[in-house]
LOSE-787330 format. One line per 2 residues: number of its first residue (from 1); for each residue z, y, x of C-alpha. Coordinates in steps of 0.001 Angstrom, whole numbers. Each point is the difference from the previous one (the first is absolute). Example, Ala and Ser with C-alpha at 12.3 -4.5 7.8 and 13.67 -1.06 7.14 Angstrom:
residues 2
1) 7800/-4500/12300 | -660/3440/1370;
***
This chain:
residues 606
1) 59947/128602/-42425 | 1740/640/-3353;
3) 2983/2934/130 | 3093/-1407/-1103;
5) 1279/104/-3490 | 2321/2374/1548;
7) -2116/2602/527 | -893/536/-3619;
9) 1264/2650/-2960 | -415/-441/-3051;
11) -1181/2817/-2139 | -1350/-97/-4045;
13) -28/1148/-3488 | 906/-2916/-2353;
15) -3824/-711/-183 | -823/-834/3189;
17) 1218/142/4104 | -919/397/3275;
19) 1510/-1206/3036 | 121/2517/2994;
21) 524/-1192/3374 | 2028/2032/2926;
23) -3725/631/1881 | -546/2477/-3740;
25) -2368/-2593/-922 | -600/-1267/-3145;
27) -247/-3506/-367 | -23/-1292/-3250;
29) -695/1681/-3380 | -1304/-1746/-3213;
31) -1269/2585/-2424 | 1/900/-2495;
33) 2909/-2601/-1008 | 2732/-2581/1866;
35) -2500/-3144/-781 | -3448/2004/599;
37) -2226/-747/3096 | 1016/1790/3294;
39) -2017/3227/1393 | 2316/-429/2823;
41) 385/-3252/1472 | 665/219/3731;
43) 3053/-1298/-371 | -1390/-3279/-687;
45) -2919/474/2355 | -547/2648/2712;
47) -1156/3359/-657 | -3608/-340/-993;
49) 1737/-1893/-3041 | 701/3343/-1270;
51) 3063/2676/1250 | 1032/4061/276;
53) 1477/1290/3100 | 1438/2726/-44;
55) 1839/366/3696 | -280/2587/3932;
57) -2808/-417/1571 | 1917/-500/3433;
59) 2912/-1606/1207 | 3364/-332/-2566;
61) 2905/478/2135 | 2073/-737/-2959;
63) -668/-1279/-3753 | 3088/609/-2843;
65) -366/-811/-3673 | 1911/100/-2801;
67) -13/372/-3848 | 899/3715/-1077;
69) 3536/-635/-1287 | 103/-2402/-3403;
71) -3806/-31/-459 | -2995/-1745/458;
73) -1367/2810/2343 | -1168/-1676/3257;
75) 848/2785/3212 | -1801/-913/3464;
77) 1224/2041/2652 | -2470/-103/3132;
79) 1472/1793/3103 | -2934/367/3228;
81) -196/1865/3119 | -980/3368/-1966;
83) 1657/-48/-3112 | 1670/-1760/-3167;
85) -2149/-660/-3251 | 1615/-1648/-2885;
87) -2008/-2303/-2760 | 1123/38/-3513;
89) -1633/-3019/-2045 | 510/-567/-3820;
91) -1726/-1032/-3051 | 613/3085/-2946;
93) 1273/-1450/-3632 | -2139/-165/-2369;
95) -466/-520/-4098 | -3169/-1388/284;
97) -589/-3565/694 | -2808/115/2120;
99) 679/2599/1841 | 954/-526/3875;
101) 122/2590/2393 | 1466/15/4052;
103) 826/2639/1289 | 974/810/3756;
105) 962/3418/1467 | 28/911/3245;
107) 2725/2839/1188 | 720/1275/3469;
109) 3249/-58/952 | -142/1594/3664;
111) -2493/518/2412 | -3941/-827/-715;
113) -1145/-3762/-278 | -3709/-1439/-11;
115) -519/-1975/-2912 | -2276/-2998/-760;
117) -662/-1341/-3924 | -2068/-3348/-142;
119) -1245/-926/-3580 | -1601/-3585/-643;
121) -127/-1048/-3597 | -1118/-3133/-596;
123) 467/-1065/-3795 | 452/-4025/-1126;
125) 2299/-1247/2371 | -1950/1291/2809;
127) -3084/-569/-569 | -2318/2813/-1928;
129) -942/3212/1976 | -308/3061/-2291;
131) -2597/1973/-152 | 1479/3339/1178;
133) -1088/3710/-652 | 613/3128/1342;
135) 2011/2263/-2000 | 1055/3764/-226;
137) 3528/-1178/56 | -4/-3248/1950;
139) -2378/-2997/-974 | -470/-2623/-2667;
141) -72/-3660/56 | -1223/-2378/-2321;
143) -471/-3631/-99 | -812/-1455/-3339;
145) 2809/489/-2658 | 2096/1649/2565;
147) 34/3764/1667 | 1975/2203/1861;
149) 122/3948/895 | 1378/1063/3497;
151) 1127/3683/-571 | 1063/1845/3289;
153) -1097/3344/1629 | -285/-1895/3241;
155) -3535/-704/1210 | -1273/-3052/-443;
157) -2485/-2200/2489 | -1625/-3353/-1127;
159) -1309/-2650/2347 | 256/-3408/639;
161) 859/-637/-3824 | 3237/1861/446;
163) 1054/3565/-506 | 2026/1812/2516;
165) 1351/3330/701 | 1842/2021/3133;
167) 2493/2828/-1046 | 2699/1553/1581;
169) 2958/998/-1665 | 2166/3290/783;
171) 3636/312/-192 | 179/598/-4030;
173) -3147/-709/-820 | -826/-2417/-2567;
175) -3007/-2370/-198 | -216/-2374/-3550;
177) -2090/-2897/-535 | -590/-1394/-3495;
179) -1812/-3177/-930 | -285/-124/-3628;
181) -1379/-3151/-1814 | -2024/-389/-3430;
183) -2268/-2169/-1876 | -3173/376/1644;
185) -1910/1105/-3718 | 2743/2586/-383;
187) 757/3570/1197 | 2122/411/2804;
189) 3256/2140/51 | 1510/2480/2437;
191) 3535/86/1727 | 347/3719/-64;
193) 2919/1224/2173 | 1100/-3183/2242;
195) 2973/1605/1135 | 1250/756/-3623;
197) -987/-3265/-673 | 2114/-1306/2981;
199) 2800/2068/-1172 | 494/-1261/-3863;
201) -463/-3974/1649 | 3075/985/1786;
203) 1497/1609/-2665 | -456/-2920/-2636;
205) 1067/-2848/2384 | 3063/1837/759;
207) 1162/591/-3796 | -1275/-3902/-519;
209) 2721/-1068/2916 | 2970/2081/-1162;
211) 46/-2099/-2749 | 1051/-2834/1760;
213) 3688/-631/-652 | 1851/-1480/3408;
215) 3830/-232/-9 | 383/-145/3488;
217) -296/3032/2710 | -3139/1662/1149;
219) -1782/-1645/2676 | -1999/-2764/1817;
221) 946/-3047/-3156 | -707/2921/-2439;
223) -3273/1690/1660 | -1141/-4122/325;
225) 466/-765/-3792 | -2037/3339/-886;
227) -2681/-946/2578 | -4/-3048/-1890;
229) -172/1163/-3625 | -2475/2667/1172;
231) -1961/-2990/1617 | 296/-2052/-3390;
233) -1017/3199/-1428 | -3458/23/1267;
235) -674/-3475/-387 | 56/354/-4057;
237) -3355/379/-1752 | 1206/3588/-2428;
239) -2370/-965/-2457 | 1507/-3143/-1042;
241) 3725/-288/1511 | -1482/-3315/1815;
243) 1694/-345/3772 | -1904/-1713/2969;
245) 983/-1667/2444 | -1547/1856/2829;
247) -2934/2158/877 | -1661/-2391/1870;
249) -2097/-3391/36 | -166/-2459/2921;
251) 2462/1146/2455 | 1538/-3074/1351;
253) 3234/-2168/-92 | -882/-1695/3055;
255) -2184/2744/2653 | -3649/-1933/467;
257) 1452/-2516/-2569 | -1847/-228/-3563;
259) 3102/354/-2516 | -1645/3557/-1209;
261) 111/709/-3305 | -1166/3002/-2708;
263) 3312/2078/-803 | -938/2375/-2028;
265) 1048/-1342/-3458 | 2786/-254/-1758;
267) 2488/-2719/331 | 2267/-1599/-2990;
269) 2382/-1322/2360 | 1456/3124/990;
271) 567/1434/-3154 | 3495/-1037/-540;
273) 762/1931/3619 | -2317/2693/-162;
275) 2184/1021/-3586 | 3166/-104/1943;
277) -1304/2129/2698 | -1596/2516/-2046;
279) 3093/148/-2956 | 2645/-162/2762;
281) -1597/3152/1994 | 242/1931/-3447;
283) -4296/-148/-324 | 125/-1064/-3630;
285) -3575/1536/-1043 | -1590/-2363/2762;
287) 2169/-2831/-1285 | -1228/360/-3497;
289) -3542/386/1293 | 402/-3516/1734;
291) 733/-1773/-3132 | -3040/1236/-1923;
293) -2318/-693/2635 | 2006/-3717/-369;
295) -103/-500/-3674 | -3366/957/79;
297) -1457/-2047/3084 | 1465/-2963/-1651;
299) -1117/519/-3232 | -1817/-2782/-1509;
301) 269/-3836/-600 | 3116/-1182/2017;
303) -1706/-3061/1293 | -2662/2633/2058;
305) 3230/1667/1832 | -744/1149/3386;
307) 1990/505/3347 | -1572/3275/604;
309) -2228/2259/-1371 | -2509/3251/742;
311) 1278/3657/-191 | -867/419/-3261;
313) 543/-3225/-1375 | -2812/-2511/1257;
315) -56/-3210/181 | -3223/-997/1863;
317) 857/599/3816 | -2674/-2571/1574;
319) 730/-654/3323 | -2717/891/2641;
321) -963/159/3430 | -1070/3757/1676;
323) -2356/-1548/3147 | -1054/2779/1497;
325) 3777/805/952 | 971/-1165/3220;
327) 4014/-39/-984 | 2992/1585/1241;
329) 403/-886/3289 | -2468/-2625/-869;
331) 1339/-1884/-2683 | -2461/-1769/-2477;
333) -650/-176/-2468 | 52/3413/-1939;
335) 786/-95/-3373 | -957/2019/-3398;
337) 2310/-1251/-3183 | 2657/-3029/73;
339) -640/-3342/-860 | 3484/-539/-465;
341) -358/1763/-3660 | -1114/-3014/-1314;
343) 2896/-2149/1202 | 2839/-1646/-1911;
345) 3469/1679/703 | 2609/-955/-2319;
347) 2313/2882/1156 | -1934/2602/-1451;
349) 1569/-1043/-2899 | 3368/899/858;
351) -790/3103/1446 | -1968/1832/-2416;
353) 2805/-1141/-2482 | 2755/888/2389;
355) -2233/3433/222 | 137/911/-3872;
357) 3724/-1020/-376 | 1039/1882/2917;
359) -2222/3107/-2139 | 2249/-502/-2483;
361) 3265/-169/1177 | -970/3101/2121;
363) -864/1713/-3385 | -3592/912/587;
365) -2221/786/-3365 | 794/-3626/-1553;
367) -3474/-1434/-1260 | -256/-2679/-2901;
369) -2702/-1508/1414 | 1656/-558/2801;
371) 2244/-2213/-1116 | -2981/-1889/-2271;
373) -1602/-572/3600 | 2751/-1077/1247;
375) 1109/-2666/-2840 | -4264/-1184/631;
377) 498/-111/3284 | 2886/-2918/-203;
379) -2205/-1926/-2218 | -2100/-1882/2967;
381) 2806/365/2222 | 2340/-2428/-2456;
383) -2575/-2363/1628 | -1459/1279/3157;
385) 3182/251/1873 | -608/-3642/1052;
387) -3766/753/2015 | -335/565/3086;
389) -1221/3052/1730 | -854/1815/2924;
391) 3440/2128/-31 | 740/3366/982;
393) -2123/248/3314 | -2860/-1113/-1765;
395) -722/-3278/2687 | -3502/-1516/-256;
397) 1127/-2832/638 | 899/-3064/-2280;
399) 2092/808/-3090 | 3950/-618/-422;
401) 2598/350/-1476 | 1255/3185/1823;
403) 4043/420/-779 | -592/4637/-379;
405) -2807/-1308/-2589 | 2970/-1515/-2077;
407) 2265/2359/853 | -2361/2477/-1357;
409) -302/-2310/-3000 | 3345/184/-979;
411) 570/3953/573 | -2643/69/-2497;
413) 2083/-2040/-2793 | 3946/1301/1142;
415) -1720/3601/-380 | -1246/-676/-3854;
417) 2943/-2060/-991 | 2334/3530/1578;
419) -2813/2168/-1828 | 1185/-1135/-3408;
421) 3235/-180/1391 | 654/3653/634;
423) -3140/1612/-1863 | 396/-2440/-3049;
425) -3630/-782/201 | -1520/-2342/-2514;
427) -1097/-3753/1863 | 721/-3636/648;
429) 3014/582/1810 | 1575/-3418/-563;
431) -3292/-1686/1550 | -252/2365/3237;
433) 3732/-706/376 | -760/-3480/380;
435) -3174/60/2241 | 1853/3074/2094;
437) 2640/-3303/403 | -2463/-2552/730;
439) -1611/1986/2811 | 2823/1254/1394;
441) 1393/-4285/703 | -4219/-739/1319;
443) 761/2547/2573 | 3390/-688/1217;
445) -1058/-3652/267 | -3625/60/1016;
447) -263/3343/1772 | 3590/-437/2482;
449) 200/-2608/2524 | 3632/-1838/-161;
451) -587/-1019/3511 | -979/3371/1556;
453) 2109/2102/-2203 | -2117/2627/-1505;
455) -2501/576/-2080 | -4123/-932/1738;
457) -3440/1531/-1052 | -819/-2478/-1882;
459) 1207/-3373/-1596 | -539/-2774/2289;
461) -584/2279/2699 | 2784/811/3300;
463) -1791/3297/490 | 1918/3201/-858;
465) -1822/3080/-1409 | 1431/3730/531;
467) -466/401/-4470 | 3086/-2011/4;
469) 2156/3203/1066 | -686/825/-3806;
471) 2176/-2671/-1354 | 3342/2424/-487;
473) -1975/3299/-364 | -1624/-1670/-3209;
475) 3547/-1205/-1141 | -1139/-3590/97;
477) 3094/-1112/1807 | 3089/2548/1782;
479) -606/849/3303 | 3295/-1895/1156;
481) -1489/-3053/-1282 | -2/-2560/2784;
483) -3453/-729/-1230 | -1126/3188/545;
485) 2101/1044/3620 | -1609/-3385/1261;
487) -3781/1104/-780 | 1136/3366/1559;
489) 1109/-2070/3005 | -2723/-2072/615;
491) -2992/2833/-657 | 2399/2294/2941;
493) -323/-3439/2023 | -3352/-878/-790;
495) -2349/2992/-710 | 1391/2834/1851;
497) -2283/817/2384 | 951/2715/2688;
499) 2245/839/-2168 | -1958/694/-2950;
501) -1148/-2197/-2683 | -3258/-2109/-864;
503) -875/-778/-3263 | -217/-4143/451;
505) -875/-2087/3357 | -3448/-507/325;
507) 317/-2808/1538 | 1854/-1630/-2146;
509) -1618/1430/-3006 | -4055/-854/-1266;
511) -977/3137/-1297 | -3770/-934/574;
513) -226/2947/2919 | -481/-307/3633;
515) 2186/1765/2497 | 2921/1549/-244;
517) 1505/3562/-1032 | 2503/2516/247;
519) 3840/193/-1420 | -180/1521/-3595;
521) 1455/3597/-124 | 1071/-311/-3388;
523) 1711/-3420/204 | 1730/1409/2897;
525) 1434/2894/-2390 | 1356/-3028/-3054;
527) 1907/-1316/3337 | 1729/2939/614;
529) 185/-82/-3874 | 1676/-3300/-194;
531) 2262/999/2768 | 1262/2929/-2506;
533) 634/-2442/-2993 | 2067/-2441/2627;
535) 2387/3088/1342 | -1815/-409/3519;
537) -753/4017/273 | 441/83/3816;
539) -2989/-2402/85 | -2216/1832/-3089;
541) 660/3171/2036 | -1277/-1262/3147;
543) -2938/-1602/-1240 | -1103/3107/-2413;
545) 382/2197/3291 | -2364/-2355/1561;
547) -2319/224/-2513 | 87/3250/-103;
549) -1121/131/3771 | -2956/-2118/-694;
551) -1666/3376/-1928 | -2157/1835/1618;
553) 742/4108/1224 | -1108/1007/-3827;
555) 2123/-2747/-1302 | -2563/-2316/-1512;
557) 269/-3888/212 | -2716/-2734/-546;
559) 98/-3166/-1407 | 1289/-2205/2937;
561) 865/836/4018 | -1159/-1959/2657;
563) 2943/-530/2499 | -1535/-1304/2576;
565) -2325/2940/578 | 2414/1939/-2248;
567) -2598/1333/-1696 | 209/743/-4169;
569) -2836/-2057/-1199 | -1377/-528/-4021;
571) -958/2239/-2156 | 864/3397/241;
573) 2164/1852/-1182 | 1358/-2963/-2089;
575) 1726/1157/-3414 | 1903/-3312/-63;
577) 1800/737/3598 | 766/3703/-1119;
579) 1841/-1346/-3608 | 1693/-2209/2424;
581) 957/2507/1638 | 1315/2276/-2866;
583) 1648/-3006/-1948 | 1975/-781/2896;
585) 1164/3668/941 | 1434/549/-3733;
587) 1411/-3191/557 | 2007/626/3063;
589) 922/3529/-1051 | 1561/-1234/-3571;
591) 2365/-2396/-1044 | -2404/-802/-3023;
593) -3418/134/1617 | -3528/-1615/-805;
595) 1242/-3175/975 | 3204/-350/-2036;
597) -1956/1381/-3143 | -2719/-1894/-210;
599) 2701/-3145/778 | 1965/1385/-2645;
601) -2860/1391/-2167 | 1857/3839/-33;
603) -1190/3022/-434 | -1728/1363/2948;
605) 1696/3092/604 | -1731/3175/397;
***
């Protein structure tokens, strides 16, 4: 049986992550980058799928965890019959790209406990056993292109194509663990002093937090937003600025359901947020770093623009099956890449547009070419506007004319017409006037329903879609429009589930899928948004609070929750939930939040 998502940390170093469950196992590590091929893969398996347990060897009378304070330092507290043994788990910085290390330290807190270490590596996804060899300080592994070092002073037994170890730790004394990764033709490094090592992690993390600039007082909404940031933090590639959207492939919408998808790229469509969130918490450095790993990802013929891209910038992300991988809690099929790269989404447009404006207006480094992209950018779009898509959730389904994917289209022309507007930027202002007009009457008569009073998902369609929520925050009508307060209306009547919210009704939607899923974290966040814009803070407050329960004890959230078995369920941790999650903070704790500047294309204040 697969833990739950629950039971997971997440630990990294802006080049790749681990996830480590509450058991001290790890269960999932890719190395030595977000997209490469897991060495641990239990968590999509069992445990001869690869995994490192670190935990008593008897009974647990009580497990505690925790991050050290404003870090990315994982604590495990294990309390047993004879003692208390704490687990520290990190991943140290570093300045060179391939270089990965874990690192776990064992401490005695009181008392003496018996300790047990299981080591399986299993490179590809589960599948290749290394060779292993005996070493002075440890052992090495290789398999093909890939190897690792395990330094530690404890002894180490092989058998059964797994290495173990028994130690027991004394009050104060401290037992490290390092697995170090490298390209198999290359020399292997050496973690030197683990607890030093420990020690400046610590220190970094907690200089990289007090940056963050909150207004309101110290406490549970301020130690979530820096859990966030921290968490958005670790899901950037440092190389290239690029952002993913989680650590993880394939864990599902639906449990035993086959909506499971690749997540670790890098999404266009939540640039636009992912700049408020950073710009509004005061990180501009990360901010900037966004918007060259943008303008370069979409460099290139505008015609060949994509909805997502690699961590560096690539654009071939082939979609394929991992057989061999039984699934989390047995949901098929297991996936490697993301078909959906190669769809048609309109929006993108809009947002990546939306993005560079938003750049600008915040002041970051301003870019000529940025604006040359941008002007090529509009060029197909003058005509494109009018296709149909798969919109914003990326449906495999039949094409349509999806009302965001307009939306979107028109951000993208009322943002260039106000860039020469305030910048004085050189371009065809008179013409995007015009088509800015022409879109904005094909949505207001084929995108709203007269009948039903709000706006649908698509034209010609009754079905609602949670993207709608966006309508104000983009500035394409007032949130006291009647328009807009009916759409509000009927997604509250229609798409509230248990009190949270699902993206569209799947049964009243074709997305090409079978089955059903979750309610959408983030969706449930631009509710509590849109409740802001319309003066309803009673209701935002409640429904942030409750969102705020649906973290786990370390404060991480997933993609969607199942609340039914009220379970989180998706990938995990989901970048997209945690900018949710920021956005709407900032926006409840200011008068001119996220939401009212991007509406009203301010400043986002720092």
């Amino acid at each position: 049986m697969s833990k739950p998502l629950e039971d997971y940390g997440l630990i990294g170093n802006m080049l790749s992550a681990a996830l480590v469950a509450r058991d001290g196992s790890i269960d999932w590590l890719c190395l030595p980058h977000f997209d490469s091929p897991a060495c641990f893969a239990a968590l999509l398996g069992d445990e001869s799928h690869g995994h490192w347990r670190i935990a008593p060897h008897g009974k647990v009378k009580e497990t505690l965890r925790r991050y050290v304070p404003d870090t990315a330092v994982l604590e495990t507290r294990f309390e047993t019959r004879t003692g208390v043994v704490l687990l520290y788990d990190f991943m140290p910085l570093s300045d060179d790209d391939e270089r990965v290390d874990v690192v776990r330290v064992v401490r005695g807190e009181s008392g003496h406990v018996q300790m047990d270490m299981e080591l399986v590596l299993r490179f590809n996804y589960g599948q290749s056993v290394p060779w292993v060899r005996r070493r002075d300080y440890g052992l090495n592994a290789i398999a093909g292109p890939d190897a690792v070092e395990l330094h530690t002073p404890v002894e180490l037994e092989g058998h059964d194509m797994k290495t173990t170890a028994r130690f027991t730790v004394h009050q104060d004394r401290v037992v490290p663990f390092t697995l170090s990764y490298h390209r198999s033709h290359r020399t292997p490094h050496f973690v030197p002093d683990r607890v030093e090592s420990m020690n400046r992690t610590i220190s970094w993390w907690q200089e990289w937090a007090k940056r963050c600039h909150w207004d309101g007082p110290e406490g549970p909404r301020r130690d979530a937003v820096v859990r966030s940031l921290i968490t958005l933090k670790l899901l950037t590639f440092q190389p290239t600025g690029g952002i993913i959207a989680a650590p993880t492939t394939s864990l599902p919408e639906s449990l035993g359901g086959s909506r499971n998808w690749d997540y670790r790229h890098c999404w266009l469509r939540d640039s636009a947020l992912t700049l408020y969130a950073l710009l509004n918490a005061g990180y501009r450095e990360e901010a900037e770093a966004w918007r060259q790993w943008l303008l370069r990802a979409v460099a290139g013929h505008p015609d060949q623009l994509q909805i997502m891209y690699g961590i560096a910038g690539e654009r071939w992300l082939p979609e394929l099956e991992i057989p061999w991988l039984p699934g989390y809690e047995s949901s098929l099929p297991v996936r490697r890449g993301n078909g959906a790269a190669g769809q048609s989404q309109l929006d993108i447009y809009g947002e990546l547009i939306e993005t560079l404006y938003a750049a600008r207006v915040a002041d970051l480094a301003p870019l000529a070419e940025a604006w040359r992209l941008q002007k090529v950018l509009l060029e197909p779009l003058e005509h494109r506007w009018r296709e149909l898509d798969h919109g914003i959730w990326e449906v495999r389904g039949a094409r349509r004319a999806f009302t965001h994917s307009r939306l979107m289209c028109w951000v993208a022309f009322d943002r260039a017409v106000k860039a020469c507007e305030r910048f004085g930027l050189q371009g065809p202002v008179a013409a995007w006037r015009r088509l800015r007009e022409r879109i904005r009457k094909d949505i207001c008569e084929g995108g709203y329903d007269p009948a039903r009073g709000c706006f649908v998902q698509s034209y010609g369609s009754s079905a609602l879609d949670a993207s709608l929520l966006l309508i104000p925050q983009v500035g394409f009508l007032p949130a006291s429009d009647p328009r807009v307060a009916g759409t509000v209306h009927a997604i509250e009547r229609e798409l509230l589930h248990g009190g949270l919210l699902r993206r569209y009704s799947t049964e009243h939607t074709d997305d090409g899928l079978e089955g059903d899923e979750g309610v959408f974290i983030a969706c449930s966040f631009w509710l509590a948004d849109a409740y802001v814009m319309q003066g309803r803070l009673g209701d935002a407050e409640r429904l942030f609070d409750r969102l705020l329960g649906l973290r786990n004890d370390l404060g991480l959230l997933s993609e969607e929750y199942d609340v039914v078995q009220r379970r989180l369920v998706g990938n995990f941790p989901q970048g997209f939930s945690h900018i949710g999650l920021v956005n709407t903070a900032y926006n409840l704790g200011r008068a001119m939040g996220p939401a009212q500047q991007r509406a009203g294309q301010h400043a986002p204040r720092e």
